[in-house]
C-alpha positions as CSV (number, residue, x, y, z in Angstrom):
1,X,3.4,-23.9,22.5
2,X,4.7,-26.8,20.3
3,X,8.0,-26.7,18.8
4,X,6.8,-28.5,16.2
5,X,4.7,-25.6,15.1
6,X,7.3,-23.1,15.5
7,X,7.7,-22.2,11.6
8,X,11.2,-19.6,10.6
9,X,9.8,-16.4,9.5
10,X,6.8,-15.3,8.6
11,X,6.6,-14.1,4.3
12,X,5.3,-11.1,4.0
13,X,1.8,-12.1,2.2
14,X,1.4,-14.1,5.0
15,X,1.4,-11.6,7.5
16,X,-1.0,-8.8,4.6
17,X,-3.3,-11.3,4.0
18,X,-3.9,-12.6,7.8
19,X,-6.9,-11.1,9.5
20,X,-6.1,-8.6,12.1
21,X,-7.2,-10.4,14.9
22,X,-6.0,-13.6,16.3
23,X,-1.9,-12.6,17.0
24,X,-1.1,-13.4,20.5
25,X,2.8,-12.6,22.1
26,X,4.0,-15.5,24.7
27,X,5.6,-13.9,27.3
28,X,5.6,-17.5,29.4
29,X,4.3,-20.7,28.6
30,X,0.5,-20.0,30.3
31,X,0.9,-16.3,29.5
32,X,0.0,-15.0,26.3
33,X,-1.1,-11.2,25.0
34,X,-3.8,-10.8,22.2
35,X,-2.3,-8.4,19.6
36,X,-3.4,-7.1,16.3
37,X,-2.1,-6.4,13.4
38,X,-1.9,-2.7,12.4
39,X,-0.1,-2.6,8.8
40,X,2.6,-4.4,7.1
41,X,4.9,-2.4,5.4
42,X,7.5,-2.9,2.2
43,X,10.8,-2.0,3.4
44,X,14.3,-1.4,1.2
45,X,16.0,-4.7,0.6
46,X,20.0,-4.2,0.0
47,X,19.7,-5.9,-3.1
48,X,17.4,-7.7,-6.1
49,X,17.9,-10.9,-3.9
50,X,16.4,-9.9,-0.9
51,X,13.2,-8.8,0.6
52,X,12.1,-6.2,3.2
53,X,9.0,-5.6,5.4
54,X,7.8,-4.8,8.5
55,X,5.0,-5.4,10.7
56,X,3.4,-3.2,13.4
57,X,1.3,-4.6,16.0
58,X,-0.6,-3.0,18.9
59,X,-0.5,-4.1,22.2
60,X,-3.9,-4.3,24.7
61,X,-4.6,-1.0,26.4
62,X,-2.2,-0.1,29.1
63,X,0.2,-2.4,28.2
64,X,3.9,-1.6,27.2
65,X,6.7,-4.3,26.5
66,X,10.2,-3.8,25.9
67,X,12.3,-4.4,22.6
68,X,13.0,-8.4,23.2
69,X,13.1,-11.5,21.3
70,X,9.5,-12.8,21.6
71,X,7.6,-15.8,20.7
72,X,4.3,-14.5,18.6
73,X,1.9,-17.0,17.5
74,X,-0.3,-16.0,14.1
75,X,-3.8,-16.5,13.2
76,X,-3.6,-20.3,12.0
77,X,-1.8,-21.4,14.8
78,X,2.0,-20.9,13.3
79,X,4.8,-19.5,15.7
80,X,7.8,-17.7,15.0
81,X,10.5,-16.1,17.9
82,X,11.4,-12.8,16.5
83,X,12.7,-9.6,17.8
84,X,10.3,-6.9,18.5
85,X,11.0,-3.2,18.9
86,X,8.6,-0.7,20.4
87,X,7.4,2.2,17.8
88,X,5.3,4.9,18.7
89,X,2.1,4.9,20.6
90,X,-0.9,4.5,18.5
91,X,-3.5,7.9,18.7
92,X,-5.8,6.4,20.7
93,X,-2.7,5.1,23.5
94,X,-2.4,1.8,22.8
95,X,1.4,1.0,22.7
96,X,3.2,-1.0,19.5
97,X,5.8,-3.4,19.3
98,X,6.8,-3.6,15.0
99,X,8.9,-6.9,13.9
100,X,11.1,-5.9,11.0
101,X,12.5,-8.4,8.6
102,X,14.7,-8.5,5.8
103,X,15.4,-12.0,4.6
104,X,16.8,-14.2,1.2
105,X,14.2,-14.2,-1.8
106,X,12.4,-17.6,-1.7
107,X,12.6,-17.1,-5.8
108,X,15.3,-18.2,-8.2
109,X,18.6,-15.7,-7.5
110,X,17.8,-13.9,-10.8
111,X,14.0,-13.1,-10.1
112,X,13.0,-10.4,-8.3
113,X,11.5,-10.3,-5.5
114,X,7.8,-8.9,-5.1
């Protein structure tokens, strides 16, 4: 795990657009979780300038984690720290962890975002 791939936050067409498969979640430096990627999901930004989405990821079976700040490393090796919360479990058991994020518009202050 490289700091110097340890990118700010993820946008949201990265996350839609990367293949399920391929997430991992460092809990220590030689101990990382495969996850993958359920849906990503528009959320309500608090004004024109802003965007919101969300990201739900399932965790291996048998596996729970708590809400924590967590390293999770994407599909083309990028890494972000983010907080994680757990959601409910998915039907077939396998618990969540969903990473919500509302963030600055990377377009000029008078575009909308989308």
């Amino acid at each position: 795990m490289s700091e110097q791939n340890l990118y700010l936050i993820p946008s949201r067409d990265e996350l839609a657009q990367a293949p399920v498969q391929g997430f991992v979640l460092w809990l220590a430096a030689d101990q990382a979780l495969p996850l993958t990627l359920l849906q990503v999901l528009d959320g309500t930004p608090m004004s024109a300038r802003y965007e919101c989405y969300s990201a739900v990821f399932a965790l291996p079976p048998a596996v729970r984690l708590p809400q924590a700040v967590y390293r999770l490393g994407g599909p083309a090796g990028q890494q972000w720290v983010l907080l994680m919360t757990p959601t409910l479990p998915e039907a077939d058991g396998r618990h969540t962890l969903e990473v919500v994020i509302h963030r600055e518009c990377q377009a000029p202050p008078q575009a909308v975002c989308g």
